[in-house]
N, C-alpha and C positions, 0 to 999 in steps of 0.2 A: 504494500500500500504506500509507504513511503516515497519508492521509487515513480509511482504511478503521479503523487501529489509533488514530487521536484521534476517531473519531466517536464508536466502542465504549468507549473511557477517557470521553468527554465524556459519553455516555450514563450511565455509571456516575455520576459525578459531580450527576450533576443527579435521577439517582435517591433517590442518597444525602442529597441536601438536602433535596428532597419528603419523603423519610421523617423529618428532624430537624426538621421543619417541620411534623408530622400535622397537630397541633391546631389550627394558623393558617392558613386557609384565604386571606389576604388576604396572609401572606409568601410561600406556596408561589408563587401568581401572581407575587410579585414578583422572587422569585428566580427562578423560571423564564422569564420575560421578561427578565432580566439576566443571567441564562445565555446564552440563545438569542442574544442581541445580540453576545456577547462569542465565539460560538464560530462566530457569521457574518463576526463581523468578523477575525477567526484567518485563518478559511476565505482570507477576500481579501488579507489583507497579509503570511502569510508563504511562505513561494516553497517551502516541504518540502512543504506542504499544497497551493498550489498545481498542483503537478505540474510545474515549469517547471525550467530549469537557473538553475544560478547564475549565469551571463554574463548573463542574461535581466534580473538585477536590479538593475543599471546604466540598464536603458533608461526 
């Protein structure tokens, strides 16, 4: 569930930039590529997104 409620927040988020960004079609790309990076890299290192227990993050 977690994962499902930071997609939709992160989806916002990156909507939100594209739109403050119309005009520059060379920042849109940039923030969206720095987005994506940053919410893959979420995905893998924190254990709430993960889906895993917390004893799991010792290992």
């Amino acid at each position: 569930m977690a994962k499902i409620a930071f997609t939709l927040v992160w989806g916002v988020v990156l909507v939100a930039a594209n739109r403050a960004l119309q005009d520059t079609t060379w920042a849109q790309y940039l923030v969206t590529f720095l987005l994506g990076g940053i919410y893959a890299l979420a995905l893998s290192k924190v254990t709430i997104l993960r889906g895993g227990n917390i004893s799991e993050e010792s290992k």
